[in-house]
Legacy VTK file of the C-alpha trace (Angstrom):
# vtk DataFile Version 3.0
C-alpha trace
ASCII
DATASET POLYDATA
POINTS 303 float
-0.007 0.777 105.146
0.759 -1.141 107.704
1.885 -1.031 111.835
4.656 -3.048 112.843
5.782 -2.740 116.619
10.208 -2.858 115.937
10.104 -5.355 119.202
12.219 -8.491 118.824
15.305 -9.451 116.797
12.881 -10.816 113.919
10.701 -7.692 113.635
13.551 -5.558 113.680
14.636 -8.201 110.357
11.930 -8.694 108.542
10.412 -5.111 109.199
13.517 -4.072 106.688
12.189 -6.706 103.573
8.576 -6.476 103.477
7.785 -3.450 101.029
4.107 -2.474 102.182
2.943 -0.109 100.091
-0.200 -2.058 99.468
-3.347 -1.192 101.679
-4.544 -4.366 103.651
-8.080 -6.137 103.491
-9.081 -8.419 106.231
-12.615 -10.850 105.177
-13.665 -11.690 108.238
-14.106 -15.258 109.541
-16.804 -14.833 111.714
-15.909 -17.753 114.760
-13.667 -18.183 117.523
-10.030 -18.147 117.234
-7.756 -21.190 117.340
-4.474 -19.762 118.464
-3.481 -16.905 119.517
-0.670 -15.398 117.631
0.487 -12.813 120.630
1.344 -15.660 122.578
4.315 -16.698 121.109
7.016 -17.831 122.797
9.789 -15.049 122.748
12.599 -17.102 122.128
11.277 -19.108 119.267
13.370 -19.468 116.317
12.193 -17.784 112.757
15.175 -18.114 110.355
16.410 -21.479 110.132
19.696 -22.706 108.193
20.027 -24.533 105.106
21.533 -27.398 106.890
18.526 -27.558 109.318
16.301 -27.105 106.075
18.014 -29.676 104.336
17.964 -32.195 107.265
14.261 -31.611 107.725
13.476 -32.725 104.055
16.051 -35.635 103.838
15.010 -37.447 107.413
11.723 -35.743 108.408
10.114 -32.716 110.477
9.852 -34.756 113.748
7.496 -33.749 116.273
8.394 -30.586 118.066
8.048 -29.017 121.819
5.039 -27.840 120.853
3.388 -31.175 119.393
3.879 -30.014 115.380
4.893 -33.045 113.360
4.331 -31.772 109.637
6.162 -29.657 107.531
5.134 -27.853 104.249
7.868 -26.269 102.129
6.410 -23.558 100.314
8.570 -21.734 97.323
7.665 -18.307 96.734
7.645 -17.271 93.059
6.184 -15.986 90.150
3.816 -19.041 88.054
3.940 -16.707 84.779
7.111 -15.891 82.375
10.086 -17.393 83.386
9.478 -18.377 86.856
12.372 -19.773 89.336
10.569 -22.441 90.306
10.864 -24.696 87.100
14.104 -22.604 85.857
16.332 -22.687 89.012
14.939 -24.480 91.043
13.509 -25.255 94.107
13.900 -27.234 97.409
12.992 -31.026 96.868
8.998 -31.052 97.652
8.370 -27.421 98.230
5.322 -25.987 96.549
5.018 -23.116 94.663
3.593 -20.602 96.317
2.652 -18.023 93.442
3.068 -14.326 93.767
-0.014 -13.710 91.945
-2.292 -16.086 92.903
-0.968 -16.675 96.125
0.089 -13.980 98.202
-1.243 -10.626 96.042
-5.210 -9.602 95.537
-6.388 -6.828 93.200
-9.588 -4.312 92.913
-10.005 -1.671 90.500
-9.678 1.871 92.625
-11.417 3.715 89.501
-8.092 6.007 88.962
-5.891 4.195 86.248
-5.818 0.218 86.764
-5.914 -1.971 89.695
-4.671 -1.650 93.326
-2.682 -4.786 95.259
-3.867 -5.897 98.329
-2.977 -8.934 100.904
-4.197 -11.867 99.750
-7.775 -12.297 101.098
-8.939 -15.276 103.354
-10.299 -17.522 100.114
-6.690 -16.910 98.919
-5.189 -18.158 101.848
-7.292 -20.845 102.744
-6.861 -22.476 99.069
-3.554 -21.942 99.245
-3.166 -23.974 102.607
-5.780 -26.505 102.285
-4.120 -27.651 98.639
-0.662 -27.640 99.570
-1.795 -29.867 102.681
-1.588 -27.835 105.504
-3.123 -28.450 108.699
-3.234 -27.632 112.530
0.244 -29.539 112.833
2.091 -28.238 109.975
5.145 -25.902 110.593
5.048 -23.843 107.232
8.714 -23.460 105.895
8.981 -19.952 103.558
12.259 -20.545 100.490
12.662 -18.353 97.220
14.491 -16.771 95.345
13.428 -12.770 96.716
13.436 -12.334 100.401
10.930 -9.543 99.610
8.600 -11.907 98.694
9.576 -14.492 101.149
8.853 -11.736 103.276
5.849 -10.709 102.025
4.618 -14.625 102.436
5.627 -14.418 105.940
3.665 -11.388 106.867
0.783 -12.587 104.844
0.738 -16.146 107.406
1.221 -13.933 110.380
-1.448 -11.145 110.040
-4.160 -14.154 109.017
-2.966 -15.637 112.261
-0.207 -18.373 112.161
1.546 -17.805 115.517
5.546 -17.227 115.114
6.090 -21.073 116.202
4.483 -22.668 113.092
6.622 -20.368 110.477
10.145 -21.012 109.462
12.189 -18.751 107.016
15.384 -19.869 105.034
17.893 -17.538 105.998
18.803 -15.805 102.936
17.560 -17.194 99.521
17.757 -20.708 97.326
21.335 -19.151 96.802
22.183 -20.050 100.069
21.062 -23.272 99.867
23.032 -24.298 96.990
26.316 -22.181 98.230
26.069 -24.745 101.298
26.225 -27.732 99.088
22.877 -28.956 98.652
20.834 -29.128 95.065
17.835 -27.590 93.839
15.631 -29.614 91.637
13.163 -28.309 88.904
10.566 -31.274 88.868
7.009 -30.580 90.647
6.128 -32.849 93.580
3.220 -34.684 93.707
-0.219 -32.912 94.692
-0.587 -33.556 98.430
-3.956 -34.674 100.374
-5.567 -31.319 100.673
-6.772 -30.468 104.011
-9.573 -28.677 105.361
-8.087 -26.309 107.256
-8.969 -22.683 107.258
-7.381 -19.734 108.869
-11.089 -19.042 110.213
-9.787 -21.528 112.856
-7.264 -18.967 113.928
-6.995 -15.940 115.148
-6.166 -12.773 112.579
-3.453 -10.571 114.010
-4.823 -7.321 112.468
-2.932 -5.164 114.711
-0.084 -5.430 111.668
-2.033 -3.085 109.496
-3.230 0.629 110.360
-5.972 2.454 108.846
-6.156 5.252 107.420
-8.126 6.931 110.343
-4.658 6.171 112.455
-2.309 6.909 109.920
-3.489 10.197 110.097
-3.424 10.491 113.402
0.015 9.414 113.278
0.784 12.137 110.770
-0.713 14.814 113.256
1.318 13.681 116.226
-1.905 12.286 118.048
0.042 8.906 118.378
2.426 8.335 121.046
5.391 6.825 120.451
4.739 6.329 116.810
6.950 6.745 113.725
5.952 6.552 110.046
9.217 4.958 108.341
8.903 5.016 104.742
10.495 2.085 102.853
10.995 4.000 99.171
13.908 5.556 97.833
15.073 8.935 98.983
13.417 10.457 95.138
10.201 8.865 96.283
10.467 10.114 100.032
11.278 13.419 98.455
8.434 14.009 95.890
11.229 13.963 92.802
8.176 13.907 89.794
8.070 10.561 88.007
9.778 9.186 90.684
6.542 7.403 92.495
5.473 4.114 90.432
1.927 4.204 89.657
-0.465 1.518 90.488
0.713 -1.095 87.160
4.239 -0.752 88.445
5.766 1.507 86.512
6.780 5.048 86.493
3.806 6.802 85.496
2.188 10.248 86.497
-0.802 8.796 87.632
-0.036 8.724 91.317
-2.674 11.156 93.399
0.106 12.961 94.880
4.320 12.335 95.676
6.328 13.018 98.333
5.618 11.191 102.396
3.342 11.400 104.965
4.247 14.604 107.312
6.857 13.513 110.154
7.840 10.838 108.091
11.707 9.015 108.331
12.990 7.819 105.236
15.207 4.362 105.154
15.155 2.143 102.096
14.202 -1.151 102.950
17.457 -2.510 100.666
19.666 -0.335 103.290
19.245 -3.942 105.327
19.889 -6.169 102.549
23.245 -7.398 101.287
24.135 -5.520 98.105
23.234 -8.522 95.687
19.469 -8.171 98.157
19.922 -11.905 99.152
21.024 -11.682 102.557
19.404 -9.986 105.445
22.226 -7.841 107.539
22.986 -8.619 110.908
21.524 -7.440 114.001
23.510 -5.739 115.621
24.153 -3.305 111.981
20.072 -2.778 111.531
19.960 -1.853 115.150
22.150 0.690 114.585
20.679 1.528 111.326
16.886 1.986 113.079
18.427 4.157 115.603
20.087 6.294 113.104
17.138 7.560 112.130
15.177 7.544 115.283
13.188 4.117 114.938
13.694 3.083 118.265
12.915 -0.058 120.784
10.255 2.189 122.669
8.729 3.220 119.382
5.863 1.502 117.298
6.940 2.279 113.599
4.254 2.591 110.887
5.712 1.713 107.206
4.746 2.182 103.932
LINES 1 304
303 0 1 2 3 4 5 6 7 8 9 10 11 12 13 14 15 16 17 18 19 20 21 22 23 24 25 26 27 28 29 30 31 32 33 34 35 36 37 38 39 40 41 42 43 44 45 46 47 48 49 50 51 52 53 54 55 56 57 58 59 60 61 62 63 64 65 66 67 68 69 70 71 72 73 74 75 76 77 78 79 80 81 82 83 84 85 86 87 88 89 90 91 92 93 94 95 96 97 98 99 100 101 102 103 104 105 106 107 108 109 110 111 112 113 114 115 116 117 118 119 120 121 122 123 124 125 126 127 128 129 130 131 132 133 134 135 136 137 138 139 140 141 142 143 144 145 146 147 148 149 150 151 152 153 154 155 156 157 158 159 160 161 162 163 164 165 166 167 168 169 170 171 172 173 174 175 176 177 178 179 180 181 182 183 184 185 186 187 188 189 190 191 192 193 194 195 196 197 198 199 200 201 202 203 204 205 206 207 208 209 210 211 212 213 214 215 216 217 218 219 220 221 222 223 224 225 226 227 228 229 230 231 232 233 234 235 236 237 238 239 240 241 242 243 244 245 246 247 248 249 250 251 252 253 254 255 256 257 258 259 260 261 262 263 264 265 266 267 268 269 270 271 272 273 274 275 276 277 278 279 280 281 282 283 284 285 286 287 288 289 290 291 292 293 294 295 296 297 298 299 300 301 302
């Protein structure tokens, strides 16, 4: 589980995609901290167009306010089966940024197969240091899931890229070709790898809860908190064979169904157009959160 604080018109968004049903692990780095992540700069842009996106990779990032003057496309998708990447498509020069190797880690909780995790800090630092990324690059997040884009962006944030360095295709590749521009299928060249490591930031692990403070939660010894769970209304509700086990399907392996106690239940495709590849507006999610209670002076707990 994780704690997300619903401050900000991108929390509020991206709060709604990223499915965290997945208990966190955080290796530590052991050293000082590069940036602070806290410190961002309120009004600093997230989602970004596929014009913008398109403009970026035809003429060049640029250098930015804040002296950034890289960019690294990354393409979240699966590298096994029939993957979008080489099928569909892709933005010209983004790298594949694999669900499995990538952004997911695994350990065997002795019960009936393996458990996903966040990807752990070898994960991520492989993952940035062979795609090229460095302490100037502005990561941009495409796909063809805004689940897993999302999942990619909370994975960058809680290891401790501050808001300023991420950017986020609104909607999916879709979009992208809806607005006129082309996907290609070919795999760019391997980049210079860097040396960069998110040791040389500073890990924003006040995303995740443990379980110590989920119960708490549960117990109404946090104020101003609110578990919000993500599932459908048969998982919220304990329907039996409703609750996917830990291989993904609907097994009866699941320690027990139903929610945590004072739990509000809001699918997380309540936010999501009805094809899931565009993110509702605002102003209609605000709404939505309020419905149900998940309010600005609240700090919501999902899972």
């Amino acid at each position: 589980m994780k704690r997300l604080s619903q401050k900000g018109k991108w929390i509020s968004l991206f709060i709604a995609v990223v499915l965290a049903a997945v208990p966190l692990f955080l290796q530590s780095c052991g050293g000082g901290g590069f940036s602070d992540p806290k410190s961002d700069v309120a009004s600093s842009s997230v989602l970004i167009d596929p014009a913008t996106l398109n403009n970026w990779t035809t003429n060049g990032y640029g250098i930015d306010a804040a002296g950034f003057n890289k960019m690294v496309v990354l393409d979240v998708a699966s590298a096994t089966g029939t993957t979008s990447y080489t099928g569909s498509g892709h933005v010209d020069n983004a790298f594949l940024l694999d669900t499995a190797a990538d952004l997911t880690a695994t350990r065997n909780d002795g019960v009936s197969d393996t458990i996903t995790m966040v990807a752990t800090r070898s994960q991520m630092d492989n993952l940035i240091q062979k795609t090229g990324i460095d302490e100037k690059t502005v990561v941009v997040i495409t796909g063809d899931s805004l689940l897993n884009m999302g999942a990619a962006y909370f994975n960058f944030r809680y290891w401790g890229f501050p808001k300023n360095r991420l950017k986020v295709l609104d909607r999916t590749n879709k979009a992208y070709v809806t607005a006129g521009y082309t996907l290609v299928t070919t795999v760019p060249p391997a980049p210079t790898a860097s040396s960069y490591s998110v040791c040389k930031l500073t890990q924003d692990t006040s995303v995740r809860a443990p379980l110590s403070e989920m119960i708490a939660v549960a117990e109404g010894g946090v104020a101003n908190a609110i578990s919000w769970d993500v599932r459908t209304p048969n998982e919220f509700n304990g329907v039996a064979g409703s609750t996917a086990g830990p291989s993904g399907a609907s097994v009866g392996y699941v320690a027990f169904e139903g929610h945590v106690k004072g739990a509000v239940n809001l699918n997380y495709t309540t936010h999501l157009s009805s094809d899931g590849s565009t993110i509702l507006d605002a102003a209609t999610i605000k709404s939505s959160l309020n419905n149900v209670g998940i309010t600005p002076d609240k700090t919501a707990y999902t899972y």
